[in-house]
C-alpha positions as CSV (number, residue, x, y, z in Angstrom):
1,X,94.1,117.6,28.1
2,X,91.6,119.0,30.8
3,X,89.5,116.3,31.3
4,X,93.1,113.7,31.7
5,X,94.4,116.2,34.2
6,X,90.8,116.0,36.0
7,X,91.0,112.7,36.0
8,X,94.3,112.7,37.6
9,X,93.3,114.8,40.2
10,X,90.1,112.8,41.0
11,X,93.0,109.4,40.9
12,X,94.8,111.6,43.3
13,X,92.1,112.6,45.8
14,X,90.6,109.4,46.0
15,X,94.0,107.7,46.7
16,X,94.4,110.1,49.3
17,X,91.0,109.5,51.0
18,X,91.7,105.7,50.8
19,X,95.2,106.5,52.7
20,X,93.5,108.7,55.3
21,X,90.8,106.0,55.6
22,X,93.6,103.1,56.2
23,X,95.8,105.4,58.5
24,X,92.6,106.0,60.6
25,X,91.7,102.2,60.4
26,X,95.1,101.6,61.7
27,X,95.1,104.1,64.3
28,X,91.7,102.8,65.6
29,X,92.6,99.3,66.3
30,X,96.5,100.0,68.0
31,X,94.1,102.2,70.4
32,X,92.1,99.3,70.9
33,X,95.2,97.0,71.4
34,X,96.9,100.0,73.4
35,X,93.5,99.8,75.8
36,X,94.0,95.9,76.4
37,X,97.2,96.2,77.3
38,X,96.5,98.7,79.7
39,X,93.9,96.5,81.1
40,X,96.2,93.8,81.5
41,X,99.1,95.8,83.2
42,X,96.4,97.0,85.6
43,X,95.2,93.1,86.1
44,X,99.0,91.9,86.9
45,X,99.6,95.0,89.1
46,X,96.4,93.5,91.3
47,X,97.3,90.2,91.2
48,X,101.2,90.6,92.2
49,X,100.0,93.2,95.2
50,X,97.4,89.8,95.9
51,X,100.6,87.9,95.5
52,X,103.2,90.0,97.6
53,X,100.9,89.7,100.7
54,X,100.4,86.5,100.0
55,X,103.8,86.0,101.1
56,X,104.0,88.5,103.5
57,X,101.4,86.3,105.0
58,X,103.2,82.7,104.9
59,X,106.6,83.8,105.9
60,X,105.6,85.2,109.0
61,X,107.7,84.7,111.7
62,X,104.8,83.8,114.3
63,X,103.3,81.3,110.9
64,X,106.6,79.7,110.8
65,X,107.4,79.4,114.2
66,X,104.2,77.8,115.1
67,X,103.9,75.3,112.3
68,X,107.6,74.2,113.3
69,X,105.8,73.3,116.8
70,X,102.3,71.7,115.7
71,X,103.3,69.9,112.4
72,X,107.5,69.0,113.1
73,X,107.2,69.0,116.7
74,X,110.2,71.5,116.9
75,X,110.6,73.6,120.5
76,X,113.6,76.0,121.0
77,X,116.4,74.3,122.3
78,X,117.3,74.9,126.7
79,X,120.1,77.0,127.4
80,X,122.1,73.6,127.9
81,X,122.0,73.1,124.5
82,X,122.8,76.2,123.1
83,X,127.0,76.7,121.7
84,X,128.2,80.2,120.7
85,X,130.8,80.2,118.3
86,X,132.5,83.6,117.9
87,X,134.8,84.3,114.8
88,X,138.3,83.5,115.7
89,X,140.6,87.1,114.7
């Protein structure tokens, strides 16, 4: 009757140790998943501060206004040409 009971035990504790073994397995590699992740948010965070100058950069005004003048040969317009409308009430 001892010895089964021992042997229970021993079934017990080693099931136990194999449990605390996987758990600690598992824990380990969503850390190491957790860690990449982090990495990446950190990457995308760079590259869309990159990316928000970036178009800071080509929709300025002065960009704009002077590649309307070198590459579409635009030039504002002389007071002549220039009509107000005004919202009728």
């Amino acid at each position: 009757m001892k010895m089964r009971f021992d042997a229970v035990l021993v079934a017990l504790t080693v099931a136990s140790a194999l449990g605390v073994v996987s758990a600690q397995h598992q824990a380990r590699k969503l850390y190491a998943e957790f860690e990449r992740e982090q990495a990446r948010a950190h990457s995308l965070e760079v590259e869309w501060g990159q990316l928000q100058l970036e178009q800071s950069t080509w929709a300025a005004h002065a960009r704009v206004e002077k590649l309307a003048r070198e590459r579409l040969g635009m030039r504002p317009p002389v007071p002549g040409q220039v009509l107000v409308v005004e919202p009728s009430s």
